[in-house]
C-alpha angles and dihedrals in degrees: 000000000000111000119205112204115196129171113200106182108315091343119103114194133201128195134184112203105204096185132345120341116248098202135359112297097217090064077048100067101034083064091048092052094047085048095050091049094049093053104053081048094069106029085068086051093056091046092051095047096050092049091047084051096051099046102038097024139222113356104261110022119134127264095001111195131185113244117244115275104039134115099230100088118121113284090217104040108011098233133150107217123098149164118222110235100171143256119322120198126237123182104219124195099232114185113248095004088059118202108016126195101218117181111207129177112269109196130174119226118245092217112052099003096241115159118221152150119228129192111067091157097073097055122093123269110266130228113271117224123200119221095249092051093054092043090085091038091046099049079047097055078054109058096030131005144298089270100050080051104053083052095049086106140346088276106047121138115254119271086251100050097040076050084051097052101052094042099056100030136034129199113284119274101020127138116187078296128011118257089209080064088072090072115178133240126250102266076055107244116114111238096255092130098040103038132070126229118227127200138196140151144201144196113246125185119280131208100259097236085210140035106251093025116131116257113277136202149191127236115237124202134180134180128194134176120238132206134162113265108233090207086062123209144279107336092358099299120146118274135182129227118230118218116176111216102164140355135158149159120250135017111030088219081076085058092053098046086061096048091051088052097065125054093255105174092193139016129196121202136178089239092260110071129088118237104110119160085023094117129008094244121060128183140168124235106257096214100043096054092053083048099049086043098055082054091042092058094062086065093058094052087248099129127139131040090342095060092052095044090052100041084054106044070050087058106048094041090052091047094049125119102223128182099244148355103267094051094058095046081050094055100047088044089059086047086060093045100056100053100033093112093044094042121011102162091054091042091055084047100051077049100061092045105049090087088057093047097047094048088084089058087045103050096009089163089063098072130073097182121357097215136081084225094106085057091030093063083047094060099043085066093040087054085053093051091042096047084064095066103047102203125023130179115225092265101048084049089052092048093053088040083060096042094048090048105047082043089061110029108027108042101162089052088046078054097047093050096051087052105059110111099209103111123251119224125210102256102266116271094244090069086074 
């Protein structure tokens, strides 16, 4: 009796022919092994189904309670009492089967209205990583996506489990940025008192906490220090060093705790953000006031020509290298004098900046550049990381934020983390 053997992922297969094929048996055993997967799939919701039944009771009934002894009580407050809200999918790494779609109960507590999903022990045992086998998926995750990652080598993680573990962990010893990302400089002092710090933030996408709800978002915000590099660029042209000294998601009140914790000299915002008293020394980026003025005109019905002739004597007043302090306040005040009647809202603006503005002809040693590009190219990347994920909560953001920097800016702790030869194990399935 002819046997076929066939191996599809971690699966081997083995089929007796006991008289002519009817089909290919390739296409055979790729439907055995969906069926198989589907199966087990729903056996375990069964399972499941049956086990939530017999210890809260019939859907619906008032004041179901867990019976003593189970493992379905609330994580946060222990109590038995639950509403039922459904079934909610997780896609589990089993070994031989590969990347399983397994349903489990997902209740809400009546007490204290947290939503969970008990019964891990009935899932499937995941798939177990060590570190140095996530360190090329990972890299990958960084420069790409979740799904470029998941097809960095044969045995890669899946998407969803590589988007799992940098939601819920972040490499050791992180805080929002490595210290070990601050490195110093040969004569060993870290460039606190010759580099400027420069500051930006952006919207990224929010779990939305309710169906209908607008679309939310968190504010992310990330500092770094800048200093010239001595070895220069490409073909000898200037280049800057980054040091990361602070980011965060949320409030940017967070932002600005971190910055008043380290000796910053001289910060450098986009006007908007607010961190002031972090460093003793303030400015405004030159080129992001003249921009936000050309758009804030329009608000004002100023288009045209005249806006073009005003955003540029703005310009070139703004870009001006003028002898002192006070010269260069006198001469954006006159700006805004000139066109208070024809644009008020942009004159109070230009106002409000020229301190900021004035501060580079007042303490012109203090900083190194006068612009948020260096941050700004940052963030463009960070937008990129954080578009692959849809919607984050403010902990899972925070965990990419530390993987991307450390990535980036710290590449012998990245190493570190990656070679340590203590095993890391998938998050436990009751943390879905």
């Amino acid at each position: 009796m002819p046997q076929v053997d066939l191996q599809r992922g971690n699966l081997d297969v083995q089929i007796q022919i006991s008289s002519e094929a009817p089909a290919d048996v390739h296409v055979l055993a790729d439907r055995l092994l969906e069926l198989i997967g589907s199966l087990v799939a729903e056996v375990l919701k069964a399972l499941l189904r049956a086990r939530l039944r017999e210890e809260l009771g019939p859907c619906g009934q008032p004041g179901n309670r867990f019976g003593p002894g189970c493992e379905a009580e609330c994580p946060d407050c222990g109590s038995g009492a639950a509403y039922r809200k459904g079934f909610r999918t997780r896609t589990v790494e089993v070994r031989r089967l590969g990347a399983l779609e397994v349903e489990r109960p997902y209740l809400e507590c009546r007490k204290c209205g947290r939503s969970y999903a008990p019964y891990a022990g009935g899932v499937p045992e995941q798939r177990r990583y060590g570190r140095a086998s996530l360190r090329r998926p990972m890299e990958a995750v960084m420069e790409t996506s979740y799904r470029r990652g998941a097809e960095a080598y044969p045995e890669s993680p899946s998407a969803s489990t590589l988007w799992r573990r940098v939601q819920e962990q972040s490499p050791e010893g992180s805080r929002a940025l490595p210290e070990r990302a601050l490195p110093e400089t040969e004569s060993g002092v870290v460039p606190w008192a010759t580099a400027t710090c420069v500051a930006d933030s952006t919207p990224i996408p929010a779990r939305r906490a309710s169906e209908g709800r607008k679309q939310a978002s968190h504010s992310l915000s990330i500092a770094h220090l800048v200093e010239p590099d001595p070895e220069g660029g490409p073909g000898g042209r200037p280049a800057l060093r980054h040091h990361p000294v602070a980011a965060r998601v949320g409030s940017e009140t967070r932002l600005r705790a971190d910055l008043r914790s380290v000796p910053i000299r001289s910060l450098i915002t986009d006007g908007k953000m607010e961190v002031g008293g972090a460093a003793p020394f303030v400015g405004r980026c030159r080129w992001h006031l003249p921009r936000s003025i050309r758009y804030e005109l329009y608000n004002d019905d100023v288009s045209g020509d005249f806006n073009e002739r005003l955003s540029g004597s703005l310009r070139s007043l703004v870009h001006s290298r003028f002898p002192n302090g006070v010269a260069a306040r006198e001469a954006l005040t006159r700006w805004a004098a000139a066109c208070r009647l024809a644009a008020p809202q942009s004159a109070t603006t230009v106002e409000r900046a020229a301190p900021a503005i004035a501060i580079y002809a007042e303490r012109p040693e203090a900083f190194t550049v006068e612009t948020t590009a260096p941050a700004e190219r940052e963030m463009r990347e960070l937008n990129r990381r954080f578009e692959n994920g849809g919607q984050w909560t403010r902990s899972g953001a925070e965990n990419l934020l530390r993987w991307h920097q450390v990535y980036r800016h710290a590449p012998a702790q990245w190493t570190d983390w990656f070679d340590r030869k203590r095993p890391t194990e998938e998050p436990s399935v009751s943390q879905c």
